[in-house]
C-alpha positions in Angstrom: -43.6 335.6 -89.5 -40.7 335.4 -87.0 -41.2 332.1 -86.6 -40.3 331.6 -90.8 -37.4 333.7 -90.9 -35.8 332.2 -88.0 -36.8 328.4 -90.1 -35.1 329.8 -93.5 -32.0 331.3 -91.3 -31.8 327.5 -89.6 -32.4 325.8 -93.1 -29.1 328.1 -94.6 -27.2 327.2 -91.4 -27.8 324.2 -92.6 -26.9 323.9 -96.0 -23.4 325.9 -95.0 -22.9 323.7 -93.0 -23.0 320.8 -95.4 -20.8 322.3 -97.6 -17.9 323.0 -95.6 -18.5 319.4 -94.3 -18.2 318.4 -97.8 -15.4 320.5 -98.8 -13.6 319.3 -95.6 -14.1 316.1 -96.4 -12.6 316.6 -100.3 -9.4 318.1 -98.5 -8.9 315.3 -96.2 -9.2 312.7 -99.2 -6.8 315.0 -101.0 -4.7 315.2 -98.0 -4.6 311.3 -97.4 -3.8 311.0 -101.2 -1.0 313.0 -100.7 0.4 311.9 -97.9 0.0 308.3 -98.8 1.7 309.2 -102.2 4.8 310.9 -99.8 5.0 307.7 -97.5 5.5 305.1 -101.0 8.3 307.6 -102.2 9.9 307.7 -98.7 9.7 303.7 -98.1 12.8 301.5 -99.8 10.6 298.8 -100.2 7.9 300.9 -102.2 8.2 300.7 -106.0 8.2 304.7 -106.4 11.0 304.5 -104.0 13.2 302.9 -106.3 12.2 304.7 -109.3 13.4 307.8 -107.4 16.8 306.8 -106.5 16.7 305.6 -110.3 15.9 308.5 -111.7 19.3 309.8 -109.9 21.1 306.9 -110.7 20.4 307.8 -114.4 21.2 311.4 -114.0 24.9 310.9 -111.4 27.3 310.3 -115.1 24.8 313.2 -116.8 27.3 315.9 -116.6 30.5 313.5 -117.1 29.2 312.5 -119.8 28.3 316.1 -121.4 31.7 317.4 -120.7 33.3 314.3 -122.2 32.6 315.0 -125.4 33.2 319.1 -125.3 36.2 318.5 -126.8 34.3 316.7 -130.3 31.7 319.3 -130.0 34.3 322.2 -130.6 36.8 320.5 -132.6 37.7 323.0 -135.0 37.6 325.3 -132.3 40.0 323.8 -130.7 42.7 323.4 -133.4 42.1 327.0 -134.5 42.3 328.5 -131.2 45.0 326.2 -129.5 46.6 326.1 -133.1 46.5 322.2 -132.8 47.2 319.1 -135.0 44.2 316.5 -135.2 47.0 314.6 -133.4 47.6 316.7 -130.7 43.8 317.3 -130.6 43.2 313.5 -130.0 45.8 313.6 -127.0 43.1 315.2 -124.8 41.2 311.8 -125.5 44.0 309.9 -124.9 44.7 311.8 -121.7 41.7 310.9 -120.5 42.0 307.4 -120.9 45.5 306.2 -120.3 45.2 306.8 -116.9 42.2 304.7 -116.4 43.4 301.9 -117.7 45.1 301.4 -114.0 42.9 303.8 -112.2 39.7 302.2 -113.1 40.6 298.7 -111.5 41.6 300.5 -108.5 38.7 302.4 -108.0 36.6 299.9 -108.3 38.3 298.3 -105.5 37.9 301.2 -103.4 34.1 301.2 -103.5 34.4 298.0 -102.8 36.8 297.7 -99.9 37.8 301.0 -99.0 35.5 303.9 -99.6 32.3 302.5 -100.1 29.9 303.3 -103.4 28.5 306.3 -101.5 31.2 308.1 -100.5 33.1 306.9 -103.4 29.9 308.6 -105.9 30.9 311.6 -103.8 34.9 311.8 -104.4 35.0 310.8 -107.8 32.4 313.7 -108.7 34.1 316.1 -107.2 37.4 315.1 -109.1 35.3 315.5 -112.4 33.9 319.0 -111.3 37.8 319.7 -110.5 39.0 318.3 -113.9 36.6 320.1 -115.8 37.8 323.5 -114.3 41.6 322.8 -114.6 40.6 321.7 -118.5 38.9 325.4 -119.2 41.6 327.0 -117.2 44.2 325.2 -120.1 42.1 327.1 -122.7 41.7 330.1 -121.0 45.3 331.0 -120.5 46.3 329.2 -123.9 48.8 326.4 -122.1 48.0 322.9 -123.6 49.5 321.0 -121.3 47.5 322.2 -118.4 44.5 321.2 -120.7 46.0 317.8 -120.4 46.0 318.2 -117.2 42.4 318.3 -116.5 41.7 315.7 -118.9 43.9 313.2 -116.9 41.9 314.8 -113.8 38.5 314.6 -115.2 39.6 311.1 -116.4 40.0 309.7 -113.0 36.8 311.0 -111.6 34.9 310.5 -114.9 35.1 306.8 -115.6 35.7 305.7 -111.7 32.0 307.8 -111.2 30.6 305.1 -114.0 32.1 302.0 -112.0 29.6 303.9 -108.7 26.9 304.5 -111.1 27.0 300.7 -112.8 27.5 299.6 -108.9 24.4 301.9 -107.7 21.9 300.1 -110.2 22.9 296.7 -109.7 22.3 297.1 -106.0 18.8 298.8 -106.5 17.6 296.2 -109.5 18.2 292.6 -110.2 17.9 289.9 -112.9 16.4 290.6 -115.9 15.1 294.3 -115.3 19.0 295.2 -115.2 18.6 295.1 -119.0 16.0 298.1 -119.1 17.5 299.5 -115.8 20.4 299.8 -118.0 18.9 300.8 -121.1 17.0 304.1 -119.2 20.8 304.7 -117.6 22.4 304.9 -121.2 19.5 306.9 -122.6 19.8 309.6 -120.2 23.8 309.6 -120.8 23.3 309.4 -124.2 20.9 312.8 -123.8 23.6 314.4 -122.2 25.8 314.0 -125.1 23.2 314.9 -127.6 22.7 317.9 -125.8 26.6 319.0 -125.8 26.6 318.3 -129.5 24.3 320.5 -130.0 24.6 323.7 -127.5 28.5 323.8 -127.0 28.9 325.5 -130.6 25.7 328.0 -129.7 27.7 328.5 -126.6 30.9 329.3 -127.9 28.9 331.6 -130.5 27.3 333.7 -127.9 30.5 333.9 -125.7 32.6 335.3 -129.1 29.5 337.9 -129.0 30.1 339.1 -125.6 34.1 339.1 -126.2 34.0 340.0 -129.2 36.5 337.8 -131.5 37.3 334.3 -131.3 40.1 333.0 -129.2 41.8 330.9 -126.5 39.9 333.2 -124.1 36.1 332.3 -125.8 36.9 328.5 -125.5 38.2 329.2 -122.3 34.8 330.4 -120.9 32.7 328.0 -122.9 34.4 325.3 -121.5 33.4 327.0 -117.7 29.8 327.4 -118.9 29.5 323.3 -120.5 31.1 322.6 -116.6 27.9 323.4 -115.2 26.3 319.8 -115.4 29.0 318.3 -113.3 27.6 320.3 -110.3 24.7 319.0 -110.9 26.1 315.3 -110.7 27.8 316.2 -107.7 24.1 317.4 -106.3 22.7 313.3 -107.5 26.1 311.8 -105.6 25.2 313.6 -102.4 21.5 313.4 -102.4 21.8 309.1 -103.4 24.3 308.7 -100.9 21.7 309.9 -97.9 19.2 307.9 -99.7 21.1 304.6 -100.0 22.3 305.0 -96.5 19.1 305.8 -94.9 17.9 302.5 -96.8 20.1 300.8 -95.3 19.4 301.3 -91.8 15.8 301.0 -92.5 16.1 297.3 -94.3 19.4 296.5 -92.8 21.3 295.5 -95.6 24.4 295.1 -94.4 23.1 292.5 -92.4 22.0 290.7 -95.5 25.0 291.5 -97.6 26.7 288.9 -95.1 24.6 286.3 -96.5 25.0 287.1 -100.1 29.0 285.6 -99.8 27.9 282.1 -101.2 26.3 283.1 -104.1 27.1 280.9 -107.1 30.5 281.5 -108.3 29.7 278.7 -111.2 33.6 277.7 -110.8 35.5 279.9 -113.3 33.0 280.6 -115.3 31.7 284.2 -114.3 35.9 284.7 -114.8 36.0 283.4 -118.2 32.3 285.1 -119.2 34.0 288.3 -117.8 37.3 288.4 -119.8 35.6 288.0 -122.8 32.7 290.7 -122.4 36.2 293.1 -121.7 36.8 292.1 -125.3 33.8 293.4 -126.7 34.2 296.5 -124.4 37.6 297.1 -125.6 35.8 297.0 -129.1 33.2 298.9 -128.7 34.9 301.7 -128.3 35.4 302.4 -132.4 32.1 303.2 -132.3 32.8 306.6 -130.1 35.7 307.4 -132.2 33.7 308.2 -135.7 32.1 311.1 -133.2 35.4 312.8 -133.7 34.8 313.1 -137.6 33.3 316.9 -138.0 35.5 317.5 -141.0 35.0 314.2 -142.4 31.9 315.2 -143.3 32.4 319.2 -144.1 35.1 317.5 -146.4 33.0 314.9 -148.3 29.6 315.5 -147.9 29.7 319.6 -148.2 27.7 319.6 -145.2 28.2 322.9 -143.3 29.6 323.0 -139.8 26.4 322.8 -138.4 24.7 320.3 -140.6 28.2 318.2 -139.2 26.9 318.9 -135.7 23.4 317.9 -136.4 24.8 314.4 -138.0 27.4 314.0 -135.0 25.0 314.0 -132.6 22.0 311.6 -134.5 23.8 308.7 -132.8 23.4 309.8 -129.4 19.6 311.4 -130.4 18.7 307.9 -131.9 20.5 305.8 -129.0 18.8 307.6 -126.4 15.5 306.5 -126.7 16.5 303.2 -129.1 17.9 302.7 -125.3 15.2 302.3 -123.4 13.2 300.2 -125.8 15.6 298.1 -126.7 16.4 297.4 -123.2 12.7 296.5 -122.5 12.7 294.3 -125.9 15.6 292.2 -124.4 14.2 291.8 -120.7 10.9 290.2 -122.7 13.2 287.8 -125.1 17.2 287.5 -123.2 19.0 286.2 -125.7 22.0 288.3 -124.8 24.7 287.6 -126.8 22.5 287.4 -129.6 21.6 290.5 -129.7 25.4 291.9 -129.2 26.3 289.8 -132.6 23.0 291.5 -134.7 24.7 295.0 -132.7 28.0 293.9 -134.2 26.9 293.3 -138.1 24.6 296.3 -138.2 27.6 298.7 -136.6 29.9 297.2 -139.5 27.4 297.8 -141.9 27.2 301.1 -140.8 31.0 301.7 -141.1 31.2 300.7 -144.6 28.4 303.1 -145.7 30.2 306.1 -144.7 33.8 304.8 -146.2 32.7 303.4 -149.2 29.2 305.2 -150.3 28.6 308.5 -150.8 25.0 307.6 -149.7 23.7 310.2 -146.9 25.2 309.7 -144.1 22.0 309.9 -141.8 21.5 306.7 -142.8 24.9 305.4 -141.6 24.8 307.3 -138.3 20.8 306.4 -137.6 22.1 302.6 -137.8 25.2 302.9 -135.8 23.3 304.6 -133.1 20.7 302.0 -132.8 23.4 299.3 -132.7 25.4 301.3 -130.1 22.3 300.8 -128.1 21.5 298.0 -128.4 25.8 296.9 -127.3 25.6 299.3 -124.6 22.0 298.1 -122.8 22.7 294.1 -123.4 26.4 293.9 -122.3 26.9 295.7 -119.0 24.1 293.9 -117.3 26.0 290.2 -118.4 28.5 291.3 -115.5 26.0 291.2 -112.8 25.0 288.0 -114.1 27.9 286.1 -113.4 30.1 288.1 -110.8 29.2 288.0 -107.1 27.2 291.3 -105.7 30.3 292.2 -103.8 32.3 292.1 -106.1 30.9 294.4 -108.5 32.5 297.5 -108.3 35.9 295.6 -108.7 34.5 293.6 -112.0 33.2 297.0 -113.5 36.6 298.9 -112.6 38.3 295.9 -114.8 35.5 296.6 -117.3 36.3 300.1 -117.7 40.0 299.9 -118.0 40.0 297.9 -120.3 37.6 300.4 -122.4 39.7 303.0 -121.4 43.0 301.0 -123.2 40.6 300.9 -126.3 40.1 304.4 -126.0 43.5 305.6 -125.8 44.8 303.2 -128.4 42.2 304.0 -130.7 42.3 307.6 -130.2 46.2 307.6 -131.0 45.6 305.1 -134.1 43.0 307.3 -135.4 44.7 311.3 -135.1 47.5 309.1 -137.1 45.6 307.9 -139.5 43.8 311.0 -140.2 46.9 313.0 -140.3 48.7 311.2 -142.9 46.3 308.9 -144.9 42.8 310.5 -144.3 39.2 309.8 -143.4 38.8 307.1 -145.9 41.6 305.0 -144.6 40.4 305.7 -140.7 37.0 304.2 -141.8 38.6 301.0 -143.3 40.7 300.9 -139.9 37.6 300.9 -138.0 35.7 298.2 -140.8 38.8 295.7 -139.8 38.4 296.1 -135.8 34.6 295.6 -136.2 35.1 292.5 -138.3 37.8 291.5 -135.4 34.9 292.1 -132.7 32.1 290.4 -134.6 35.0 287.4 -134.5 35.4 288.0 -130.5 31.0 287.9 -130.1 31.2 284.8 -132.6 33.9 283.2 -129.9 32.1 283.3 -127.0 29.2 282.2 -128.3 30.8 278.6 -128.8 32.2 279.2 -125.3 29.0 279.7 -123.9 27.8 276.6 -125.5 30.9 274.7 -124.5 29.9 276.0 -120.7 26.6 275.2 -120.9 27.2 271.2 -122.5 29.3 270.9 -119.5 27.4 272.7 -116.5 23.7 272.7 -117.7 22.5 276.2 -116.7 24.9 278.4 -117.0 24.5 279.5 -120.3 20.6 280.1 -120.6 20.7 283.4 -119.5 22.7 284.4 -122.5 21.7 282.3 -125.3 17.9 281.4 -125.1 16.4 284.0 -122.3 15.8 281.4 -119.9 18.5 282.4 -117.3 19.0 279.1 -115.0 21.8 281.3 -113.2 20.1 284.2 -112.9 17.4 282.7 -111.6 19.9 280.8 -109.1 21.4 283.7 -108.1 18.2 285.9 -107.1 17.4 282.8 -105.1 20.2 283.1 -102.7 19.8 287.0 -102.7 
């Protein structure tokens, strides 16, 4: 009987035995997954690697671009509080952008030459989390021009951060994928946008309820509150700046940058390419200025203020996503300036729907959203196409001042307009620049063509998806 007992204790031993064995086992498979799963994230060369410094790439210009539009988002806010003209309200904008007209140019040259694209990421988010508290500040103590102040602040960091963010994902990606890279960076953007369209107001609603009345003050302390994002663009700077640099050491790349001087200049074509793609930039900026129109349709729509809102921010819902798919469609077909000419037509159509229909303007905004996308994913990628690596953050500062000349010129154009001849005249304004821009995309079409009849490759990456120097140029990377 002893001899049984001690057999059925041995037998359970046994099986315990077993199943810890097994169990241990199922941890150390789990553990391997794991830690192989932490060794691809950690490795440059790894693709999950480079879909994590993506995924901050995406997210550095998230908070300038939420704060950008703060001033759209509270518009009549703004003129009620600040006891503003829609002229002296559209200063802010051009505020913003006069300066960069210069400033971008040179701050592309400083990442380039001077402070690097790391350190530059760094010092230009820090002047947008410094602009955005001077520009509350304005409200808060009711002095305009310090308001102005911060814009011009926010400016410099705001737009020179873009020239480090378009400068981070060119370095990461290459060729065709640029088109999607680009498309997922504009989405997220665009997100932020949508989402200052949308909460600012509830902000400002819940700040009056804690003060109790409306007021310089309120504005003043919903403009602190929508400055929160920029931290968390300063927290992306810092955190891609140790992961660039540690990629760096790891596959030496300045080593390699060395041998990336000969790339293919294609003579002075990249040059030519270049000044014309600041053309349709400088263009493309009508499209952000019928975000400014809240009254336009409170006034002739009857839509309430936050139906207004709502329609407002469709473009930036729509474009986020339209973003990323769009950008996908192109890497599959190319065809870049193409698809900037369909972008073009639809975004005129779109401008004569809400100046000469009374049709619901969803429609209008839905359209011009997708076109904005499909502008905004297919042109900024054409730059790395044709300019040399290392010169990239220079080519993308001369990109964005120019934008930033549209900006301010349109900005002043359009508080005019609205002032003395009214939202129906500001839409036939913007009808006539976008027939002047479809002109510009038509242009350089028949220069590409001329290139290409007198080079042979150049062209392909453009016009038929091909991409001879693309392809020439990954070569020699």
């Amino acid at each position: 009987m002893l001899i049984l007992n001690k057999q059925a204790s041995m037998t359970e031993r046994r099986h315990q035995l077993e199943d810890e064995g097994e169990a241990s086992s199922g941890g150390t498979q789990t553990t391997r997954k794991t830690n192989k799963l932490l060794l691809a994230i950690c490795d440059p060369n790894h693709l999950l690697h480079c879909v994590v410094i993506l995924v901050f790439v995406c997210f550095l210009g998230h908070g300038a671009f939420f704060c950008f539009d703060n001033p759209a988002a509270l518009q009549t806010e703004f003129i009620k509080d600040l006891d503003l003209s829609t002229a002296e309200f559209m200063v802010l904008y051009s505020c913003y952008a006069w300066p960069n007209v210069v400033l971008c140019f040179f701050g592309g040259f400083l990442i380039d030459r001077v402070f690097g694209i790391r350190l530059g990421a760094i010092i230009f988010s820090l002047f947008v989390c410094a602009g955005q508290v001077i520009f509350a500040t304005g409200a808060l103590v009711n002095r305009f021009w310090l308001c102005e102040v911060g814009r011009f602040v926010f400016g410099i960091g705001g737009e020179s951060l873009a020239v480090a963010q378009n400068t981070y994902a060119v370095n990461w990606f290459k060729g065709k994928e640029l088109n999607l890279v680009f498309g997922l960076q504009i989405s997220i953007a665009q997100l932020g946008s949508t989402v200052n369209m949308n909460t600012m107001g509830p902000i400002y609603n819940s700040v009056t309820d804690l003060v109790g009345s409306t007021g310089y003050v309120t504005l003043g302390i919903s403009l602190m509150i929508g400055g929160l994002p920029c931290l968390f663009s300063l927290l992306c700077a810092l955190v891609l700046g140790f992961l660039d640099r540690r990629a760096e050491k790891i596959l030496h790349k300045e080593e390699r940058k060395k041998g990336q001087r000969n790339i293919i200049l294609i003579q002075q074509q990249g040059l030519l390419s270049c000044i014309i793609f600041e053309i349709l930039i400088f263009l493309l900026n009508l499209h952000n200025c019928t975000l400014r129109c809240l009254v336009f349709f409170i006034e002739k729509f009857n839509f309430s203020l936050a139906e207004a809102r709502a329609v407002n921010s469709i473009v930036y819902l729509i474009s986020a996503p339209a973003s990323l798919v769009l950008g996908f469609l192109v890497n599959k077909t190319g065809r870049n300036v193409i698809w900037v000419l369909i972008a073009v037509v639809t975004t005129l159509a779109a401008h004569m729907m809400l100046a000469f229909t009374f049709w619901n303007p969803w429609i209008a905004m839905s359209v011009l959203g997708a076109s904005c996308s499909v502008v905004a994913c297919v042109l900024w990628p054409m730059v790395a196409f044709v300019v040399p690596e290392h010169q990239l953050g220079t080519a993308y500062g001369f990109m964005q001042s120019i934008q930033n000349l549209g900006l301010a010129l349109i900005a002043m154009a359009a508080g005019t307009i609205l002032d003395t001849r009214g939202y129906l005249i500001l839409e036939v304004f913007f009808c006539t620049c976008v027939c002047s821009e479809c002109f510009c995309v038509c242009v350089s079409v028949l220069v590409l063509l001329g290139l290409w009849m007198t080079s042979g490759f150049f062209c392909l990456s453009f016009l038929d998806g091909g991409g001879g120097a693309v392809l020439c140029g990954l070569s020699q990377r």
